[in-house]
Every structure is written in C-alpha cells, then in structure tokens.
C-alpha positions as CSV (number, residue, x, y, z in Angstrom):
1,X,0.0,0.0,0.0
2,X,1.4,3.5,-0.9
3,X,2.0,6.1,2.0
4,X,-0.2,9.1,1.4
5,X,-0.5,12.2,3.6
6,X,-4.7,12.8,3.9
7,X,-5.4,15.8,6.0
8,X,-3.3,18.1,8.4
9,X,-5.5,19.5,11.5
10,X,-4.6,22.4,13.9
11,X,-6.9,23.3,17.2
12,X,-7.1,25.6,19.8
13,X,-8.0,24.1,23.4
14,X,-11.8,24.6,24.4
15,X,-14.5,23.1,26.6
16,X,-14.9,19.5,25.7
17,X,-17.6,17.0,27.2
18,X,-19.8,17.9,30.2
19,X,-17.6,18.7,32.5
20,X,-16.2,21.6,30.4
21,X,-12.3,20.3,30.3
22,X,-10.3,21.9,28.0
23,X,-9.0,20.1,25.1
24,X,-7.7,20.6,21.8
25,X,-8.6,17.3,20.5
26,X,-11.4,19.5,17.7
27,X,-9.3,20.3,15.1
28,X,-9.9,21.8,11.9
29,X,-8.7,21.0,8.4
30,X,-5.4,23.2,7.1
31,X,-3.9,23.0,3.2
32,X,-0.3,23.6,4.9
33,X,1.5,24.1,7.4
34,X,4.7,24.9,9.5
35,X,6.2,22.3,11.4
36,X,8.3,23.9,14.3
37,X,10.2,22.4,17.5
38,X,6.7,22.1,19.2
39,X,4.4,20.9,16.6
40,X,2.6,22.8,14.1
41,X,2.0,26.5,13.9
42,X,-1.2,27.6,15.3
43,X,-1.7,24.0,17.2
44,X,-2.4,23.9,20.8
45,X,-2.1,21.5,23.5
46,X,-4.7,21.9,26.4
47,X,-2.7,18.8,28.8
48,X,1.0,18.8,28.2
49,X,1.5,16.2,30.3
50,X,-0.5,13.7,27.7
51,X,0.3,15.8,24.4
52,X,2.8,18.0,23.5
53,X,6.7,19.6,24.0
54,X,9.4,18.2,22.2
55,X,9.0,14.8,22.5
56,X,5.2,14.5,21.7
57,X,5.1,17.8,19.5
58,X,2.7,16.2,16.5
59,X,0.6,13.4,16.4
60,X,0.1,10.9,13.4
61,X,-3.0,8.6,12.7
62,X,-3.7,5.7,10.7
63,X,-6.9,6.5,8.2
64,X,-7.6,2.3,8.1
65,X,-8.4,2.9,11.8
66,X,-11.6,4.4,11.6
67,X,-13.6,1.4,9.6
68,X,-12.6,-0.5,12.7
69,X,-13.7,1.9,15.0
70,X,-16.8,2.6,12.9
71,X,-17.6,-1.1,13.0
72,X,-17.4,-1.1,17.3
73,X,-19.5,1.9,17.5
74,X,-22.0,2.5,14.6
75,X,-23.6,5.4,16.3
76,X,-20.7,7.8,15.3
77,X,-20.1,5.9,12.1
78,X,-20.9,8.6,9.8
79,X,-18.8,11.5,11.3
80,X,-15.9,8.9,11.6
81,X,-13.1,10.2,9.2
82,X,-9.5,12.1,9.1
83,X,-9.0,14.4,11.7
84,X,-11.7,13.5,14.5
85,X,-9.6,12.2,17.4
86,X,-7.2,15.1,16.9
87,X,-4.4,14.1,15.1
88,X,-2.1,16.5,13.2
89,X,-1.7,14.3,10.3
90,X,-4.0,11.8,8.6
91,X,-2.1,9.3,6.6
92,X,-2.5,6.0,5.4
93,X,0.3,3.3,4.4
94,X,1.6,3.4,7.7
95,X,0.5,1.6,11.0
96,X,1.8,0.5,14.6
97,X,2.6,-3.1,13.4
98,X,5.3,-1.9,11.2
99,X,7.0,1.2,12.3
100,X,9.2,1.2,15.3
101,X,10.2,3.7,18.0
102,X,13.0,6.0,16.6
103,X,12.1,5.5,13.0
104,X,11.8,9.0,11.0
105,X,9.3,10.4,8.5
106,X,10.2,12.5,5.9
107,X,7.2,14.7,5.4
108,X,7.6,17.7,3.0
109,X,10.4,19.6,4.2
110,X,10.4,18.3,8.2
111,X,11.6,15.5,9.4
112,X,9.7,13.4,12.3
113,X,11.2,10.8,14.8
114,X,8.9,8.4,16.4
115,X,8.7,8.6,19.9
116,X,5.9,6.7,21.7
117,X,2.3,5.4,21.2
118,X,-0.2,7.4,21.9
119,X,-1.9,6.8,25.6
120,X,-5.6,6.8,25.3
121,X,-7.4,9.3,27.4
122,X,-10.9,10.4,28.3
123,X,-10.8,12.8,25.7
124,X,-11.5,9.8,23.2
125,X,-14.9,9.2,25.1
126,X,-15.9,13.1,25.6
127,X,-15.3,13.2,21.4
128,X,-17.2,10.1,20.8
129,X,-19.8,10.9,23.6
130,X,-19.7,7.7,25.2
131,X,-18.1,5.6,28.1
132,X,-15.3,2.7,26.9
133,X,-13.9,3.9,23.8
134,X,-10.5,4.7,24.8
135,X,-10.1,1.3,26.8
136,X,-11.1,0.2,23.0
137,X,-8.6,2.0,21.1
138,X,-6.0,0.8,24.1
139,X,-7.4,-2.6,23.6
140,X,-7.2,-3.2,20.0
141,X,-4.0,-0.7,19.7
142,X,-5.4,1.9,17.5
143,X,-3.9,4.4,18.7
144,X,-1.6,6.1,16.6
145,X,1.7,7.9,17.4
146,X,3.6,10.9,18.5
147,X,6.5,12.0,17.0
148,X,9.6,14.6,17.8
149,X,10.5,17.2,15.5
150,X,14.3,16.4,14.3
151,X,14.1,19.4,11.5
152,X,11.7,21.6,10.8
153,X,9.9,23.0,7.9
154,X,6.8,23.5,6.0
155,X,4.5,20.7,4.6
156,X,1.2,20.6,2.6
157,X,-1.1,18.2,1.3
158,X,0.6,17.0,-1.6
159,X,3.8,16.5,0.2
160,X,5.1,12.9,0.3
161,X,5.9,10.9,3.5
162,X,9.1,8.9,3.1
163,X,9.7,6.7,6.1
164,X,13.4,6.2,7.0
165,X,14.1,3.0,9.3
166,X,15.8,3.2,12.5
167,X,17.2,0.9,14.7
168,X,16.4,-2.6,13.7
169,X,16.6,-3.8,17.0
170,X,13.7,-1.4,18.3
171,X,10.0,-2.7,19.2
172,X,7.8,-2.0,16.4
173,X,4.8,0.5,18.3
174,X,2.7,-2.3,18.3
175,X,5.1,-4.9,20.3
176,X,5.9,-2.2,22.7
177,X,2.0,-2.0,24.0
178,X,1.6,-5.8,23.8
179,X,4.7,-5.1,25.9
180,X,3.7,-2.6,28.1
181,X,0.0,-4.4,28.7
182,X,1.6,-7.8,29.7
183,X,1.0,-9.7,33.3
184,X,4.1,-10.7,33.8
185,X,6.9,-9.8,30.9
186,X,11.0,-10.5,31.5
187,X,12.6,-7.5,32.9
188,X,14.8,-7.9,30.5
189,X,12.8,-7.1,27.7
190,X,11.3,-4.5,29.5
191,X,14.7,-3.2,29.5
192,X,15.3,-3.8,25.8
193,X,12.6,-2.2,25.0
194,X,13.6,1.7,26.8
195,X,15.2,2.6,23.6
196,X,17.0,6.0,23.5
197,X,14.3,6.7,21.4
198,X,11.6,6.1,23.5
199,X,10.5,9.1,25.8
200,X,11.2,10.0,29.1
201,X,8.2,9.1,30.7
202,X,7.2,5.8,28.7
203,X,11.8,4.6,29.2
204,X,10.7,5.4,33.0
205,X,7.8,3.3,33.1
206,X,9.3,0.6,32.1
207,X,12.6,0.7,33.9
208,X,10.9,1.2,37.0
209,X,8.4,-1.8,36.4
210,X,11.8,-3.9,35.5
211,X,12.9,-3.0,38.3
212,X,9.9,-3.6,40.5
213,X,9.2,-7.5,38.8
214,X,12.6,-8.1,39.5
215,X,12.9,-6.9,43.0
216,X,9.4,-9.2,43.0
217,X,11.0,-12.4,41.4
218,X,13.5,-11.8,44.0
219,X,11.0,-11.8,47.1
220,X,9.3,-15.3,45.4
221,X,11.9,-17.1,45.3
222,X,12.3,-16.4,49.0
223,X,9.2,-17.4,49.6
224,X,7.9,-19.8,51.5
225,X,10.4,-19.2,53.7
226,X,12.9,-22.3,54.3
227,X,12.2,-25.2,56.7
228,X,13.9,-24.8,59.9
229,X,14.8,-27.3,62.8
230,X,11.9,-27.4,65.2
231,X,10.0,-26.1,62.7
232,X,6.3,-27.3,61.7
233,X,6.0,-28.6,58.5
C-alpha cells in the first residue's frame, strides 16, 4: 500500500464534554503548514503532560483505523473520518505493526522521529460521547503515534511521507503495547525495550516496572520461607 498524507489539522484548546475540560482534541482542516520544535504552527495542547513539548510535539494517525472503529461503534459511524480524534496528520500506508520507535518520517520539508504510542485518554470518550472507547482503542492498539521534530519545515497536502528505518533492533509500536499491557513480561525485555528513542516518561515506566518484577522475582523465590529445625512442617 502507498504512503499518502490525507489531511493536516490544527486546534485551539476549548471546553470538551460535560464537565467543560479543555482540550484541543477538535481540530480543523489546514492545506499547509509549518512544522516547528513544538508541533505545528497555530496547534495547541490543552494537557502537556499527555500531548505535546518536544517529544510528543505532532501526532500521526492511521486512516484504516476508523472502519474498525466505525464497526465497534455505529452510532458515530458517519462523522468517523481524518481528523476527528485530533491528530495532526491523517495518513494512510503506515500503521503500529510496522513502524518502530526512533524511525523517521520525511514529510515535505520536516523530518519526524517516532517517539511513543499514543496513551488513550478520556478525551476519546468526551469526542465520541460515550463511556469505553479509549479502553477500546488501548485494547485493539489503534492508537496512533507521537513524533519529535528532528528538522523543521513547511508541509502541505501534496507533500510525500518517506519513512526512513531506524534501529532494527527497536520494538515496532505495536510490540511495545503488547509489551507494556503484559502480566508478567521478562525484565529484561522490558529493558530492551527503553530505547533512547523512546520518551522519558514511557523509558521510565518501564525501567521502573523492570525493576519492581525483579525486586518481586527476588522476594518469590524467597518465599515460603525455608524449613527450619523445630519447625512445623
């Protein structure tokens, strides 16, 4: 399948949902645009802690996503499309079983680095106007990606997307949150898998959950603890 740039989509944070959160997940359509160290020009981030800064500065979703998502909940079918779960670009060609963390997109004059999945949030449901679609798009891992901005420039809607591997030995996106969703994985992978890359907050994660199974596989293996003389067994 060819790799095709679809739409580009810029928002300001507003009230979303009932509560009146802000978020800047409502986008609207742009014919170009200027990619700088933070994202696109005239793109805003309401929760920087979820989206945004240098490591999470544009976001990139799969178009084939949507008939899937369509199919789970035919309610919103119809305004299912590019652009409505607030992604910067729509493409299609690309998806999280094939690219891995650290591998770069050439799009128009700017060049992307991939940094992380994106982590499904209640601004999912608020959009869709309805409970459980999030833990859906976590579930399935249709969730698109965020990328860093290694150069920056302009792009536009004819520009092409040239994808330019990275480190082999990287997870591909979709590995990672089979990964990162497992019972029990080997610390070691976990390890393995906190690529330079990868950013701060997802390397930490699982470090510090390496670190806490195998502090844990320490403790088991300690436990029962030994027989002892004059001990009841």
């Amino acid at each position: 399948m060819s790799i095709r740039l679809l739409g580009l989509y810029t928002g300001r944070a507003a009230p979303l949902g009932d509560d009146g959160r802000l978020s800047a997940i409502v986008k609207s359509a742009v014919s170009t645009a200027h990619i700088g160290p933070t994202g696109l020009d005239g793109d805003q981030q309401a929760d920087l802690s979820v989206h945004g800064g240098p490591d999470k500065a544009v976001h990139l979703y799969p178009a084939e996503h949507y008939a899937r998502l369509a199919e789970a909940y035919p309610a919103v079918a119809d305004r299912l499309g590019p652009g409505f779960l607030g992604e910067n670009l729509s493409l299609t060609g690309l998806l999280e079983t094939t690219l891995r963390v650290g591998d770069r997109l050439r799009v128009g004059e700017a060049l992307l680095e991939v940094s992380q999945p994106r982590s499904p949030c209640w601004k999912i449901d608020a959009r869709f106007g309805c409970k459980g679609v999030a833990a859906t798009v976590a579930r399935q891992r249709l969730t698109g990606w965020y990328c860093r901005v290694i150069e920056t420039g302009g792009i536009h809607l004819d520009s092409r997307i040239e994808p330019l591997p990275g480190d082999s030995e990287a997870l591909t996106l979709d590995a990672l949150m089979v990964l990162m969703a497992s019972h029990r994985p080997d610390p070691a992978q976990l390890r393995a898998a906190a690529v330079p890359a990868l950013t701060a907050s997802w390397r930490k994660r699982l470090l510090d959950r390496a670190d806490w199974l195998q502090q844990n596989q320490a403790d088991s293996v300690q436990w029962p603890p030994a027989h002892t003389p004059g001990a009841h067994g």
